[in-house]
N, C-alpha and C positions, 0 to 999 in steps of 0.2 A: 445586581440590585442589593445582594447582603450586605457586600462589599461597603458600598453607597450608604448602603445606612449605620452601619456601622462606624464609617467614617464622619457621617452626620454628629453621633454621638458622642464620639472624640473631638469633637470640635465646642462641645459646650463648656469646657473650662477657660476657654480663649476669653480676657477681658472684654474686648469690642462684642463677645456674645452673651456675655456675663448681663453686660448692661443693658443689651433688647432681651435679656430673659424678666428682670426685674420691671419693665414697661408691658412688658408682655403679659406677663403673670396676673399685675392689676388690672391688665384691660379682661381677660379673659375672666377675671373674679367676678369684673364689675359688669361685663356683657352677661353672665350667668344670671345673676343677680336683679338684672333690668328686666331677663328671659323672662325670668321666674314670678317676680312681681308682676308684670305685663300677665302672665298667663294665667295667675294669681286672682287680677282685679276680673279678670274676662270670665272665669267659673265661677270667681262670687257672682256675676251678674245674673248667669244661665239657669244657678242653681240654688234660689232663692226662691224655696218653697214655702214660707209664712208657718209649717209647722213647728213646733215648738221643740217637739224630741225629734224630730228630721233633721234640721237643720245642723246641727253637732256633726252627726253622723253624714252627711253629704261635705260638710266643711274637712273631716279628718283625711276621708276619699278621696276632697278635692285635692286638698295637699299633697296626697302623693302620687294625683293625677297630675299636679303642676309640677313636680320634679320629675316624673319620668316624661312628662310632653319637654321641659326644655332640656331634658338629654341628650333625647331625638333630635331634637331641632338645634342641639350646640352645634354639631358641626357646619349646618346653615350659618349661622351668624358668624363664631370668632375668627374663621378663615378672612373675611372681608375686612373686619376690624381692623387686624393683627397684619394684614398686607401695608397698610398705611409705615407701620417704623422696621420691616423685615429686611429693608436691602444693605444694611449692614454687618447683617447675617452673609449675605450673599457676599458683599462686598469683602469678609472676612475669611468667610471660603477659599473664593479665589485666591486673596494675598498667600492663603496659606499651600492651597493645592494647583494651583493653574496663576503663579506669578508672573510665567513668560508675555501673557493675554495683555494686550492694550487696554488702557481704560474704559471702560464698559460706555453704553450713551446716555447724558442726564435726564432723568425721568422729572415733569412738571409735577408739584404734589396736585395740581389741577386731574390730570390724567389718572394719578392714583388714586383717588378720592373717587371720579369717576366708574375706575374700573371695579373697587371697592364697593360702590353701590349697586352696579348693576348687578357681582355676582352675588351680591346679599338677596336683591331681590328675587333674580331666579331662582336661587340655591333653597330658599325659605320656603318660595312658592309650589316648587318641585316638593320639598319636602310635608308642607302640609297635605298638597294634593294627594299621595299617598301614604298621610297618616293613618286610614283606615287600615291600611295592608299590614303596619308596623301593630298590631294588634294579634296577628294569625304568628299560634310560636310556630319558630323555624322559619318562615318565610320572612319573617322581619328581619331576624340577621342579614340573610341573603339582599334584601331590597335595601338593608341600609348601608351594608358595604359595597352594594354594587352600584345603587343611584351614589352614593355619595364618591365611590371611590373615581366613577365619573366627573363630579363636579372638582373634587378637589385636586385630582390628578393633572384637570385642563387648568383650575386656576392656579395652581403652583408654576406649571411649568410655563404659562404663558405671564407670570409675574417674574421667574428666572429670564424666560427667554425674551422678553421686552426691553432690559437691559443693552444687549446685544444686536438682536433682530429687526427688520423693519418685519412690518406686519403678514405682507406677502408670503416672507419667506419663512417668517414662522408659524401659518396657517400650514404652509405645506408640509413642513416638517412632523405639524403636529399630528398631521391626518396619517403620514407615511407611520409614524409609531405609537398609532390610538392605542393599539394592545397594551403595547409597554405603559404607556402613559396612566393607562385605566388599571393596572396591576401597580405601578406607584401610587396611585390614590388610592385605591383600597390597603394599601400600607396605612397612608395615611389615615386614613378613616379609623384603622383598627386602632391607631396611638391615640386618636381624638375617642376613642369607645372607652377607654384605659381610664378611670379615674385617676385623677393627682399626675398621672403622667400627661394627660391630655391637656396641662397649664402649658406643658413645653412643648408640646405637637406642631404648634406654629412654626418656632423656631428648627425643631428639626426637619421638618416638612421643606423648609425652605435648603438647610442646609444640604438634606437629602437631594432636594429634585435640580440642587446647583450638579452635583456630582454627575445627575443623570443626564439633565441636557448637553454636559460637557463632553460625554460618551456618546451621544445622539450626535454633535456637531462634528466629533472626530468620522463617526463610520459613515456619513453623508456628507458629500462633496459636492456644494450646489453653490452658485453665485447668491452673495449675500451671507454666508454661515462663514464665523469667523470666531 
């Protein structure tokens, strides 16, 4: 898994990754951005007590309630974003590390939009659900690397392994190496916690979990894994 990411990382000077880092970059500023403002407009609403000298002082609070709630909640959002122009990342992987590989199978941007949404809205919804928990120190590290390293680790790899996979066989796979899969995501997780490195998290996230599904398809030998 070092291996894997480290090779992820050696693969950001490559032009074709050069160019979903700069696409990448301003989605993730401008998802931040939207986070923020959104969570922004919703405290003004809550916390709009007509006092005169309150009000300063709830506003300054809120501000840095609204930067640490879309902290929390970044890695809910940019992962689903950022799935929409990743597969050039993937696509550049391969060329460079597994060229022997047939041409991967065309993905409809219909289907990725899709699966794009759905995991935004579980991913958000999980996460607010246990916003309370991300309040308790010590157990919020834990709950955010573990819920999330869940979320991101299934949608990375089943955005690599979509490519390749029909559905079937990449359920089975994925259940056969949930361990592995949930310790690639909480990698993940930990790049997207990283300020300034968490703009490229996408990118390498993608680049990493191409590495990992390719080790997954070699050591299991099943109809349909190719």
């Amino acid at each position: 898994m070092i291996a894997a990411l480290f090779r992820a990382l050696l693969q950001l000077p490559d032009p074709p990754v050069r160019r979903v880092i700069w696409t990448s970059v301003t989605a993730t500023i401008a998802a931040f951005l939207v986070l923020a403002a959104a969570l922004s407009g919703l405290l003004a609403i809550l916390h709009v007590t007509g006092i005169g000298w309150l009000d300063p002082v709830v506003d300054v609070f809120g501000a840095v309630a609204v930067l640490a709630l879309a902290f929390l909640l970044f890695p809910a959002v940019v992962p689903g974003l950022s799935s929409l122009f990743l597969d050039d990342v993937a696509a550049a992987v391969e060329k460079r590390h597994f060229a022997h590989l047939a041409p991967p199978h065309p993905q409809a941007i219909g289907e990725q939009i899709k699966a794009a949404l759905s995991f935004l809205v579980v991913s958000l919804g999980l996460n607010l659900l246990v916003l309370p928990l991300y309040l308790i120190p010590g157990m919020n590290l834990v709950i955010f690397l573990g819920l999330n390293g869940y979320l991101l680790g299934r949608m990375y790899f089943e955005q690599v392994a979509a490519r390749r996979l029909d559905l079937a066989t990449m359920a089975i796979l994925r259940r056969r190496h949930r361990l592995r899969l949930w310790l690639a995501g909480v990698v993940i997780s930990g790049l997207i916690a990283v300020p300034v490195l968490n703009l490229l998290a996408p990118i390498i996230a993608t680049a990493f979990m191409v590495h990992i599904f390719h080790r997954l398809t070699g050591e299991v030998r099943s109809p349909g894994l190719g």
